[in-house]
C-alpha positions in Angstrom: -21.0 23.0 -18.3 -21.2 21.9 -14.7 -18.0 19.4 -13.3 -19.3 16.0 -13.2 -19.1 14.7 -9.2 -19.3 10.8 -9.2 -21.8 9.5 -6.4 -20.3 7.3 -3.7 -23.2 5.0 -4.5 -21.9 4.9 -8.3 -18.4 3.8 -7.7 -17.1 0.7 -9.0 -14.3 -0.8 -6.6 -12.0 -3.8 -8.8 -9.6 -6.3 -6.8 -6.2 -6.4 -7.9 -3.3 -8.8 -6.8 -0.1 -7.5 -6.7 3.0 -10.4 -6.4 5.8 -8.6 -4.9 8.3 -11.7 -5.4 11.6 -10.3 -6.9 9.9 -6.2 -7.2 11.2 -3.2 -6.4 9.6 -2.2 -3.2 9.4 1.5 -4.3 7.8 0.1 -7.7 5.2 -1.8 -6.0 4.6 1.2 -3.9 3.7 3.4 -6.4 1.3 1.4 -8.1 -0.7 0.1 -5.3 -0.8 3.6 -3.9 -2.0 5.1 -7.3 -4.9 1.8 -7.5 -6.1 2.9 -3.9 -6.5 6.3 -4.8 -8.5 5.7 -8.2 -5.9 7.9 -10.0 -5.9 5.3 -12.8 -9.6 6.1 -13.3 -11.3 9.0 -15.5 -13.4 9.5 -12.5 -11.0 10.3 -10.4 -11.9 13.2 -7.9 -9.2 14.2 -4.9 -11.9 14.4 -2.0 -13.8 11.5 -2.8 -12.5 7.9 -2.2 -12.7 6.4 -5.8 -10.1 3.9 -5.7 -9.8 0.3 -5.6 -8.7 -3.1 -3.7 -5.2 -3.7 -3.8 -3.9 -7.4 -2.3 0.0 -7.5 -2.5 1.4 -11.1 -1.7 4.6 -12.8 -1.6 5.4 -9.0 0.7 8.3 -10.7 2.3 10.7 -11.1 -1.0 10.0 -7.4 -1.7 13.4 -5.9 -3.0 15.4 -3.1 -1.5 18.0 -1.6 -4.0 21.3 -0.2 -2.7 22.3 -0.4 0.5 18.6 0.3 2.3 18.7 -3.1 3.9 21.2 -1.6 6.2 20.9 1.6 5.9 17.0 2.4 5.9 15.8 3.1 9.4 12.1 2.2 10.6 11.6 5.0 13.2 8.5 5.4 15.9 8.3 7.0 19.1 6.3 6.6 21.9 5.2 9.7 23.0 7.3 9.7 25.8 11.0 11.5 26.5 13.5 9.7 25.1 10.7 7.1 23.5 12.4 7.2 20.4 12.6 3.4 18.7 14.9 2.8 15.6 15.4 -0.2 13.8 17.3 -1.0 10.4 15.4 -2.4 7.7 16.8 -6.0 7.9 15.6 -6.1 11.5 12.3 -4.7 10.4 12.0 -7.3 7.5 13.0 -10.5 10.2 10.4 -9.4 13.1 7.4 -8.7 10.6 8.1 -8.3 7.5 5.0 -6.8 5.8 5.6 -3.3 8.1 8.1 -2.5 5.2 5.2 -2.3 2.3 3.1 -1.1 4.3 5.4 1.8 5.6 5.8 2.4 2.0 2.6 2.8 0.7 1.1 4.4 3.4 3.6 7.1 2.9 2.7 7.7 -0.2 -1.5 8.5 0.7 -2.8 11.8 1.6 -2.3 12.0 5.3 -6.5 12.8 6.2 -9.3 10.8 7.2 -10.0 10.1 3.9 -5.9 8.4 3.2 -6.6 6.2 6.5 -9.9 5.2 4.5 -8.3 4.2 1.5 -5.5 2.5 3.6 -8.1 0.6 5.0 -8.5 -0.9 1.0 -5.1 -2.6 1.2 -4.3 -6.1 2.3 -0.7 -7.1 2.7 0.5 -10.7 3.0 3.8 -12.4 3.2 3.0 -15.9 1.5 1.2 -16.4 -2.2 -1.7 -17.4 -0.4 -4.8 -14.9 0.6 -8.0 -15.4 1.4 -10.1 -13.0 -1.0 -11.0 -15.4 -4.1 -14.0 -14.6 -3.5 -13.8 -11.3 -4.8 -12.4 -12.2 -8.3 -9.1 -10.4 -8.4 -7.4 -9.4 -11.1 -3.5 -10.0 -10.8 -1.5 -7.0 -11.9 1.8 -7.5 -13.9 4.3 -4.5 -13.2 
């Protein structure tokens, strides 16, 4: 019996909201990362971008357990010698605070062309508001 290969064409994307308000950011993490993926779909196939829409609002009351608030450090560097930026988590959350979800699901994608495509299907925003009614999502209770 040959291994049934969806086609692109085939694929059925859903919209889900995610309200982070009051969640574990780890939590929320996981799940949108696992939606974006398609790995809650019997169709799933690892080289073929099967997953869904994810829209996580309310990003900025995302939780942090322990002491990550001060402890967690955001790193980037700029190429350059001695381009090395750090910044704790509570100074990550007061400039911009959707970079921490973000940060955390992106970690959690394959790291290929096709992980950058299904980052692409994730909107993050900090208020309840968002401007994809149009699509009909579904809200997601974790």
């Amino acid at each position: 019996m040959p291994t049934y290969i969806p086609k692109v064409d085939a694929i059925e994307r859903h919209w889900f909201v995610i309200d982070a308000s009051g969640q574990v950011l780890g939590k929320v993490a996981t799940k949108a990362a696992s939606l974006l993926t398609g790995k809650t779909k019997p169709i799933y196939t690892p080289f073929l971008d099967t997953g869904d829409h994810v829209v996580v609002i309310n990003a900025d009351a995302v939780v942090l357990t322990g002491k990550k608030e001060t402890d967690k450090v955001y790193r980037s560097h700029s190429g350059y010698l001695g381009g090395l930026k750090s910044r704790a988590a509570k100074d990550v959350r007061k400039e911009r605070p959707l970079k921490i979800v973000e940060e955390a699901i992106r970690g959690m994608l394959p790291k290929t062309k096709l992980g950058r495509a299904m980052f692409l299907k994730l909107k993050v925003y900090a208020g309840a508001k968002h401007p994809h009614q149009a699509q009909k999502p579904q809200p997601l209770n974790l």
